[in-house]
N, C-alpha and C positions, 0 to 999 in steps of 0.2 A: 261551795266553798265560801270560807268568810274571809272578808279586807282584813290583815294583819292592823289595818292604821285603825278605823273606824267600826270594825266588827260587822259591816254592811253583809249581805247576803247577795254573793254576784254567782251567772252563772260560772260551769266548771270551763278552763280555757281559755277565760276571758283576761284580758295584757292588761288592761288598767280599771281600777275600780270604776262604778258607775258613780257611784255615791261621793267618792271625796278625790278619786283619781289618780291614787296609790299607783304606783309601777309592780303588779303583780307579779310578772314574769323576772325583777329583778332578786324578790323577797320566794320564790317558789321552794320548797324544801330540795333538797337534795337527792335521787334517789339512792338507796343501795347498791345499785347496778352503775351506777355513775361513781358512787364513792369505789369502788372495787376496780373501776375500769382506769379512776384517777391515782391510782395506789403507786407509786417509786415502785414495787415488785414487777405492776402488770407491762410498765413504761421500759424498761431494761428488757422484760420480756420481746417486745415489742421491737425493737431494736436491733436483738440478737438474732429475732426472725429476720429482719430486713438485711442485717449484714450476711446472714448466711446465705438469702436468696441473691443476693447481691454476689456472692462471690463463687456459687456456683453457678450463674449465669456471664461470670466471666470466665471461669475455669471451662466451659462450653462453649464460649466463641472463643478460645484460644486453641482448642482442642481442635475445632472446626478450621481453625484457620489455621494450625500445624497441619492437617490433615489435607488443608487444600495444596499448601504449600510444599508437601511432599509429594504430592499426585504431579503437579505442576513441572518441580524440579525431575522427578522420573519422567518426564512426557518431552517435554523438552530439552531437560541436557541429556537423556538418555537415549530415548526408544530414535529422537526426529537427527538428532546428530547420528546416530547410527547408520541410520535411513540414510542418512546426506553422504557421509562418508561410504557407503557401498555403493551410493548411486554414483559419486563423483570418481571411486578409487581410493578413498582414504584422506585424511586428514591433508598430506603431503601434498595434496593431487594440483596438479599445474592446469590451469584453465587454458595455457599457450605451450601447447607440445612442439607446436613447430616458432622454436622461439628463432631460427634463423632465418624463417621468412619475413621479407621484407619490401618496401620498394625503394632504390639509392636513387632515382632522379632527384634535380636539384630545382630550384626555384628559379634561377637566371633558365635552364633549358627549357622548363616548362613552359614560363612564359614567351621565348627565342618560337618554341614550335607551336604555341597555338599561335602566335603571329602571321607565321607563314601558312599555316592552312586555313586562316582568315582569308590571308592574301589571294590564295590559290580558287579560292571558292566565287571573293567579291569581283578578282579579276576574271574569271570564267562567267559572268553573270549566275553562278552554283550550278553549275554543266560537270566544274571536275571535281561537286560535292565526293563523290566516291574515290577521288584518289586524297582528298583531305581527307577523309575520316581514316583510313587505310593509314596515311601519314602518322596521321595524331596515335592510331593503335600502336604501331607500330614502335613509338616513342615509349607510352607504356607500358607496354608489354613485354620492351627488351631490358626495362628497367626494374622489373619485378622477379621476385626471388620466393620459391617455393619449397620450404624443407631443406634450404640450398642448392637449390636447381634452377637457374636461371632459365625462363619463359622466354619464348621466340614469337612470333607472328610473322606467318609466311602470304597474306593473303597482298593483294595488289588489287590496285583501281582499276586496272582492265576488266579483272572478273568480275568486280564489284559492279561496275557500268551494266553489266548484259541484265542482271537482276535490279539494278536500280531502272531502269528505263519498263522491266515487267511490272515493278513494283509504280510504276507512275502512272503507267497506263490500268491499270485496274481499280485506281484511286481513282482516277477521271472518270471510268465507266461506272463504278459505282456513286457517283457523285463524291465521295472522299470516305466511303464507311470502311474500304478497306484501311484507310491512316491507319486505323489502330491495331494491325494487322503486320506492318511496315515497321515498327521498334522491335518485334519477336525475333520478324523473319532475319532483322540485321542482327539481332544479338544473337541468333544461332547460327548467322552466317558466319561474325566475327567470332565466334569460339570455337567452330570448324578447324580455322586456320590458327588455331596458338597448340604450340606445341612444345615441349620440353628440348629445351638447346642442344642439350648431349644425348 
């Protein structure tokens, strides 16, 4: 190729003359394929491409996300409310059927009786632990109300005694691994004795 400025002879590709130092790459002819590609026709084309991909790639995440948002609304206001509602009894369904049960002790009694089987236990050095705790049941369990059936406890510190004294002596002999043996026995001792008032 030759310098537009000085007619030198530079190689083909070369940015600035050797010879006088021309900016070749500024002066470089145009090609055909570049004038075609710079034309207002092919730039509008161009364009038209882009807005159409453009808008059926939104028209596809809408699509997508109508389509999620319908799976979603059938899944869960449909098929899992259904589920809940046959599992529960229906919409209506009362989590508290036995809405008359209750317990009516009051705050002044509560505090009145654990006073006194405080008392009963520290003045017996806890000898007549079992006629307090019998006491305390006693308290509420005549207080408590079941479907409207007021609950009784029939049991007394006498009987209690004969099993707490077994229950002391096999903690000793086991060195204490029966303790944890001694909360069951009493709480199926104590639901033995409650029984419906009427």
């Amino acid at each position: 190729m030759f310098c537009p400025n000085c007619r030198a002879n530079v190689p083909d590709g070369t940015s600035f003359c050797t010879n006088c130092g021309y900016n070749l790459a500024a002066s470089a002819p145009v090609t055909p394929a570049a004038q075609m590609n710079n034309t207002p026709e092919n730039a509008n084309a161009i364009n038209n491409t882009i807005n159409n991909v453009s808008g059926a790639v939104g028209n596809a995440v809408n699509s997508v996300g109508s389509a999620v948002g319908n799976a979603f609304n059938s899944i869960g206001g449909g098929s899992v409310s259904n589920a809940f509602n046959s599992f529960t009894g229906g919409p209506d369904y009362n989590p508290n059927p036995f809405s008359n049960s209750t317990w009516d002790g009051s705050v002044v009694d509560t505090i009145i009786n654990s006073i006194v089987a405080s008392l009963i236990m520290s003045c017996t050095c806890s000898i007549a632990t079992p006629w307090a705790i019998c006491y305390m049941m006693k308290f509420i369990i005549s207080h408590t109300v079941i479907d409207g059936r007021r609950l009784k406890f029939d049991g007394d510190g006498g009987a209690l005694f004969g099993q707490w004294i077994k229950w002391l002596l096999l903690t000793v002999i086991t060195c204490g691994i029966y303790s944890f043996w001694v909360t069951p026995r009493l709480y199926k001792w104590v639901a033995s004795h409650i029984h419906f008032e009427n």
